[in-house]
Backbone as ProteinMPNN parsed JSONL, in Angstrom:
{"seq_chain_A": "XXXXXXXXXXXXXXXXXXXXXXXXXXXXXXXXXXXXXXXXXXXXXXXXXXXXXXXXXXXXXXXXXXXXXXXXXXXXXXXXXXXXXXXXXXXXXXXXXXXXXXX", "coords_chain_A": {"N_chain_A": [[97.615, 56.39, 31.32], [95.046, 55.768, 30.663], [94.884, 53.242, 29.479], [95.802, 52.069, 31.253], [93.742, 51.792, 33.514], [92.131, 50.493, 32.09], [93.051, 48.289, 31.631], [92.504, 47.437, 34.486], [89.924, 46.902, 34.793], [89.447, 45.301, 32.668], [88.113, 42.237, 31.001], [87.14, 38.904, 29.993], [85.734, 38.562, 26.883], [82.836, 37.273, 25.314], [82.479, 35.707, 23.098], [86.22, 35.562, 22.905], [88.358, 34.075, 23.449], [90.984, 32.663, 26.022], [93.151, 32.915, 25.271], [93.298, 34.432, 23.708], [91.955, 37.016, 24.878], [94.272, 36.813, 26.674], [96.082, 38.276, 24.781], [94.864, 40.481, 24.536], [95.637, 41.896, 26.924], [97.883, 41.972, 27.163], [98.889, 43.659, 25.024], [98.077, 46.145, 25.97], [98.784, 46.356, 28.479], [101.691, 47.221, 27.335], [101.206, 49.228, 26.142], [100.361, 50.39, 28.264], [102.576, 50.562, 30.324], [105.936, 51.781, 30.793], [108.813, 50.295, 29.345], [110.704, 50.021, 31.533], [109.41, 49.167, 33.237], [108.816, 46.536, 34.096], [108.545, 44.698, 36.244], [105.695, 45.949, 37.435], [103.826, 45.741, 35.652], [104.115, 43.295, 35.102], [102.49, 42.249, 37.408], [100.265, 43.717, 37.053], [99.167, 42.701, 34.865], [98.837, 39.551, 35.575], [97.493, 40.031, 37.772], [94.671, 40.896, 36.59], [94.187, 38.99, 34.645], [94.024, 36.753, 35.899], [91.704, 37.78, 37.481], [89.888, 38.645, 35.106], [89.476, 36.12, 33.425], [86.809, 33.867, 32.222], [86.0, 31.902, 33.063], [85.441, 30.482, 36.312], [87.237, 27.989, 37.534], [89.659, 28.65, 36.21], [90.132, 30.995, 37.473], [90.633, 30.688, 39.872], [92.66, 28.498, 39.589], [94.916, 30.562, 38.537], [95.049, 32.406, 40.493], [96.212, 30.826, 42.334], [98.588, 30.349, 41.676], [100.354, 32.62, 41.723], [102.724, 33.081, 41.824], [104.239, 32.824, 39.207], [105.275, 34.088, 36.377], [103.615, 36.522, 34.151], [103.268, 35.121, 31.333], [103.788, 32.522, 31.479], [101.466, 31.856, 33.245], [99.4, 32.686, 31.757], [100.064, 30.555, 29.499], [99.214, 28.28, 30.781], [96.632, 28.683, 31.571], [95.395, 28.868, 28.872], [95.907, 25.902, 28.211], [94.423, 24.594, 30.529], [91.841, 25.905, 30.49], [91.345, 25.228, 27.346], [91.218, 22.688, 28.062], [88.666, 22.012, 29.361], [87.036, 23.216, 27.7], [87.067, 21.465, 25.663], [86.071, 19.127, 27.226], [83.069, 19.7, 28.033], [82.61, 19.776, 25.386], [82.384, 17.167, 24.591], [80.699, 16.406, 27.05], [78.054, 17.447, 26.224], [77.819, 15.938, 23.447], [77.257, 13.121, 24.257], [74.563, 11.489, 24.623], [71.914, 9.5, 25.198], [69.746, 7.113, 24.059], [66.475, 5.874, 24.928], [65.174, 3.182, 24.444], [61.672, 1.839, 24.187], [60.074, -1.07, 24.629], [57.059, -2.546, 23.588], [55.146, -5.167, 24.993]], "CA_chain_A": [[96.713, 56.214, 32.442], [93.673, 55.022, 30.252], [94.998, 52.192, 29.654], [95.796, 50.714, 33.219], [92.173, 51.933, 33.995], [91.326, 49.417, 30.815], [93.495, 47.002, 32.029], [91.816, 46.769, 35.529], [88.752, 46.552, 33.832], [89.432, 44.175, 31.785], [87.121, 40.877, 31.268], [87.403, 38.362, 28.565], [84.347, 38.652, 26.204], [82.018, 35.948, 25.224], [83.085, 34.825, 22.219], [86.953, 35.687, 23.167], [89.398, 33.028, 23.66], [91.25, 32.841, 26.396], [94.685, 33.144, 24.418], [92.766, 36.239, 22.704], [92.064, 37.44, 25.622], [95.75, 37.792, 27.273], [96.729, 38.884, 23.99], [94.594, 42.064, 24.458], [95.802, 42.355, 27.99], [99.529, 42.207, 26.369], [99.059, 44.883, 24.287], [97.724, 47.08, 26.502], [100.257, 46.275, 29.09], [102.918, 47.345, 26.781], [100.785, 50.57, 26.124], [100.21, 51.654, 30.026], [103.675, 50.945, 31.022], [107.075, 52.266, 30.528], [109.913, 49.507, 29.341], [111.692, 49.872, 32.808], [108.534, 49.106, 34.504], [108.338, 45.213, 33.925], [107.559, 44.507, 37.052], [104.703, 46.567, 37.639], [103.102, 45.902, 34.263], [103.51, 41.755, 35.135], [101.911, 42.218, 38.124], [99.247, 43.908, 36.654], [98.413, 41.736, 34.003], [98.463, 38.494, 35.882], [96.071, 40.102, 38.163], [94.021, 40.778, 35.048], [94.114, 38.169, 33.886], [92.983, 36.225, 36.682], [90.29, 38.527, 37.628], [88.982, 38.281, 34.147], [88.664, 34.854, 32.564], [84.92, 33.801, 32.259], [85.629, 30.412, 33.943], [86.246, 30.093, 37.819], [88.423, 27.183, 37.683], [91.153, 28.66, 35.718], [90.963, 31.72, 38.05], [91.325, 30.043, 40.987], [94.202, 28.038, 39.097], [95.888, 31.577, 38.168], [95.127, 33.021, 41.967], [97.482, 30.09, 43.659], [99.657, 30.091, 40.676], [100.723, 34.1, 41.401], [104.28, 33.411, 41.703], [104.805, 32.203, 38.229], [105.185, 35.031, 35.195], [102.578, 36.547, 33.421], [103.557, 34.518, 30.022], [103.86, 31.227, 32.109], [100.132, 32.273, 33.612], [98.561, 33.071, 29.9], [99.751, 29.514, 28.391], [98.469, 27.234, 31.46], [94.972, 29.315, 31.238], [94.969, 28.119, 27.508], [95.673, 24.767, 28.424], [92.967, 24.61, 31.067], [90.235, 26.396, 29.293], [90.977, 24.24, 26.242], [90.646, 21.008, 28.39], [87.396, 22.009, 30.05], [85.865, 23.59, 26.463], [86.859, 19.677, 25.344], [85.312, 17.898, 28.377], [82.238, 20.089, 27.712], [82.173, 19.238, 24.239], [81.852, 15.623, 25.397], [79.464, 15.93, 27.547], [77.505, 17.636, 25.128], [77.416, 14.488, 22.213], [76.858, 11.943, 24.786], [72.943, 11.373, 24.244], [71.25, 8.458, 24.952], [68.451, 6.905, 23.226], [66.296, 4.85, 25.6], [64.02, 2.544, 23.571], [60.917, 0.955, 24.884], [59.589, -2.26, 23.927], [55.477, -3.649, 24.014], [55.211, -6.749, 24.348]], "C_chain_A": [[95.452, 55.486, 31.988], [93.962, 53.716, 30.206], [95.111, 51.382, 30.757], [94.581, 50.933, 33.535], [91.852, 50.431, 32.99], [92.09, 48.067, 31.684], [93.004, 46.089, 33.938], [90.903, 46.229, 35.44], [88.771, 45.732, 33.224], [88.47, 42.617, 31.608], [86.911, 40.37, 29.83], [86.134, 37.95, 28.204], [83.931, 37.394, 26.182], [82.551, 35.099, 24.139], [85.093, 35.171, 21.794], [87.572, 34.302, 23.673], [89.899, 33.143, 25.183], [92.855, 34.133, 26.099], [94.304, 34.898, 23.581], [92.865, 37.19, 23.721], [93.5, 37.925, 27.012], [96.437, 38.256, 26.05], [96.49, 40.352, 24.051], [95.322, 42.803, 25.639], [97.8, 42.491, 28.087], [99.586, 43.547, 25.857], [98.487, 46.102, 24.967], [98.539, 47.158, 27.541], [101.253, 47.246, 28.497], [102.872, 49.501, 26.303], [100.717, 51.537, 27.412], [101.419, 51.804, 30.673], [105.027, 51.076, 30.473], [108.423, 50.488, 30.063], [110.575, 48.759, 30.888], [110.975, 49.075, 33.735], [107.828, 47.265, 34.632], [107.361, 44.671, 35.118], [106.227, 45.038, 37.661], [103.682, 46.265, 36.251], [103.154, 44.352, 34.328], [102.583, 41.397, 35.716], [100.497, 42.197, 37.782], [98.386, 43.37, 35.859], [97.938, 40.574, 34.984], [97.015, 38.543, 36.887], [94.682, 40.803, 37.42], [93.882, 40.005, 34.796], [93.301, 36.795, 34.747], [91.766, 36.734, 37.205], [89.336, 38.504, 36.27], [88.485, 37.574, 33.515], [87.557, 34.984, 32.905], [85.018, 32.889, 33.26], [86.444, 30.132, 35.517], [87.279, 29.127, 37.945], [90.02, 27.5, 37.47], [91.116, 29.817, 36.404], [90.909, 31.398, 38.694], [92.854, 29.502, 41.107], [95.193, 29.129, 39.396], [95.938, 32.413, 39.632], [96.654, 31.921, 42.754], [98.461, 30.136, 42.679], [100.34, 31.562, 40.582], [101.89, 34.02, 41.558], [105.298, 33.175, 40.279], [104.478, 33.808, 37.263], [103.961, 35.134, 34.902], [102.419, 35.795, 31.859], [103.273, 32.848, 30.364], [102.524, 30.902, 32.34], [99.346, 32.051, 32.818], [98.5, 31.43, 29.185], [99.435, 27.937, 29.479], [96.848, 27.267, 31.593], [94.606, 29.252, 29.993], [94.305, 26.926, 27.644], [94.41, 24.25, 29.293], [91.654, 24.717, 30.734], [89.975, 25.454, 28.232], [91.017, 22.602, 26.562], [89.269, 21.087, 28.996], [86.665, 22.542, 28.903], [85.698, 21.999, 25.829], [85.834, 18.85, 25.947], [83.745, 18.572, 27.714], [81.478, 19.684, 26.547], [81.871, 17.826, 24.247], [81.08, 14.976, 25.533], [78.024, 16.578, 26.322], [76.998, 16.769, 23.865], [77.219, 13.563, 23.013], [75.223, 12.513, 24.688], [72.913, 10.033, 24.699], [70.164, 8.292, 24.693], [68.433, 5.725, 23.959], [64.87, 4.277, 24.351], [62.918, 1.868, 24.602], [60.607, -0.05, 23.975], [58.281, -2.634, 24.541], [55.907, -4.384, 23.701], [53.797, -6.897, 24.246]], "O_chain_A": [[94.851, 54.716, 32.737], [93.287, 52.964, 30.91], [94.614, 50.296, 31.055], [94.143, 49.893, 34.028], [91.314, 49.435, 33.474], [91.537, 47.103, 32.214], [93.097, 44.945, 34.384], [90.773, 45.092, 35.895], [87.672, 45.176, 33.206], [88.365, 42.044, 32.693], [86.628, 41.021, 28.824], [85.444, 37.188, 28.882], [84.445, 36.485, 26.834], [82.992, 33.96, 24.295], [85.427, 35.068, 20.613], [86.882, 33.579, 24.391], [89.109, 33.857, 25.801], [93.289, 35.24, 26.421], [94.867, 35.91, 23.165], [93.673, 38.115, 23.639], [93.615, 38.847, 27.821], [97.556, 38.707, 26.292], [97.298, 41.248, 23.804], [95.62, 43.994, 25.559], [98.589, 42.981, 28.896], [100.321, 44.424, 26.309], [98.499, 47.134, 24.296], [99.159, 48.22, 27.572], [101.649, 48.132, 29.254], [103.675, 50.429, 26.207], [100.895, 52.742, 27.59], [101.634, 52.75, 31.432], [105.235, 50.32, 29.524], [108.585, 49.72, 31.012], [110.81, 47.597, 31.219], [111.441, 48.46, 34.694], [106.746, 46.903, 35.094], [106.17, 44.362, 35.138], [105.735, 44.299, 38.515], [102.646, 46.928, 36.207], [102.27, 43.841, 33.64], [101.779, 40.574, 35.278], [99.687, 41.292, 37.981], [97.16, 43.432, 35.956], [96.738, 40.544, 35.255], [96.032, 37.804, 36.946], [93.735, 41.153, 38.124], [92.723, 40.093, 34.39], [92.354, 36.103, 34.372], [90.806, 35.975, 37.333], [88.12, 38.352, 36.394], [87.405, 37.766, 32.957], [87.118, 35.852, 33.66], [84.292, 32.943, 34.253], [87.584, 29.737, 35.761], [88.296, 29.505, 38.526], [91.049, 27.081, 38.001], [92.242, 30.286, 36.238], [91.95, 32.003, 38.95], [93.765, 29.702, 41.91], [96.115, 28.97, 40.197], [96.954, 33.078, 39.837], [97.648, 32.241, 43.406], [99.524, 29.809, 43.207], [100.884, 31.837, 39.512], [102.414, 35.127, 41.431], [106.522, 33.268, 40.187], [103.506, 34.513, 37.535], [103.14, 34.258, 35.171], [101.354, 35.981, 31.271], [102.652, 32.096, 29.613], [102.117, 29.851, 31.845], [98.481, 31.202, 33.032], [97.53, 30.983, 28.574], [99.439, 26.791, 29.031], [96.055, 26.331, 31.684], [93.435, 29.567, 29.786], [93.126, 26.62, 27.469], [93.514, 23.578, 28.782], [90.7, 23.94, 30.699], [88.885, 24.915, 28.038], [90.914, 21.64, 25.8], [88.721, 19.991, 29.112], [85.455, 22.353, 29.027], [84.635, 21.435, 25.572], [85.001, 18.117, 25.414], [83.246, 17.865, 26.838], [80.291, 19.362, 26.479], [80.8, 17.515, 23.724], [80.629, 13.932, 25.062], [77.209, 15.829, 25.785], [75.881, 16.936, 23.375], [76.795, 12.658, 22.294], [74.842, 13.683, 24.686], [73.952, 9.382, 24.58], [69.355, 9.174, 24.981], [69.294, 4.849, 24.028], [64.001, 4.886, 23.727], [63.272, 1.423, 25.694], [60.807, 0.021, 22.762], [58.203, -2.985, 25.718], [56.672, -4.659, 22.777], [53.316, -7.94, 23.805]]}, "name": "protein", "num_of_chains": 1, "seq": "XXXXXXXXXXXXXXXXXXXXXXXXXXXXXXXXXXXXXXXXXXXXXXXXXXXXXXXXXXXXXXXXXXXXXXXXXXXXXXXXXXXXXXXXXXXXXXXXXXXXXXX"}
C-alpha cells in the first residue's frame, strides 16, 4: 500500500533524469503490485509518469499518448526531454557580441 501512495506521489526531482526517473517509478511499480496485476500497475505508472515529469511538454505528449505502454511512454519522454535539454543547451551558447565603432 505504501508504495502506490509513493507512486501517486511521485515527481521527478531536480537533478533526476527523466530515464532515472521512470526507473524509480519501475521499481516501485513492481513493489506495489502483484505479478497478475499488470494492468493495473501500467496504468498506474503511465499516469505517474505523466503527472510527474518537470517539463509540460512531455506531459502533455504522455497525456495524448495514453494508449501506448508504460515502457513505450518512458523511452519517448527520454527522447523528448533529451531534445529540449539540447535545444536549451543551444540557446544557451548563442551570445552575441555587438561591437561599437567611434569614428
Amino acid at each position: 500500500v505504501k508504495a502506490r501512495c509513493e507512486i501517486k506521489a511521485a515527481a521527478q526531482k531536480i537533478d533526476e533524469t527523466v530515464e532515472e526517473f521512470g526507473k524509480r517509478l519501475l521499481k516501485l511499480g513492481k513493489t506495489a503490485y502483484r505479478p497478475n496485476e499488470n494492468e493495473a500497475r501500467n496504468s498506474a505508472l503511465k499516469d505517474a509518469l505523466a503527472g510527474g515529469v518537470r517539463r509540460d511538454v512531455v506531459a502533455v505528449h504522455l497525456i495524448n499518448e495514453q494508449d501506448k505502454d508504460f515502457s513505450e511512454l518512458l523511452a519517448e519522454a527520454v527522447k523528448l526531454d533529451a531534445s529540449y535539454t539540447a535545444r536549451e543547451a543551444m540557446k544557451s551558447e548563442d551570445t552575441y557580441t555587438v561591437s561599437v565603432m567611434q569614428t
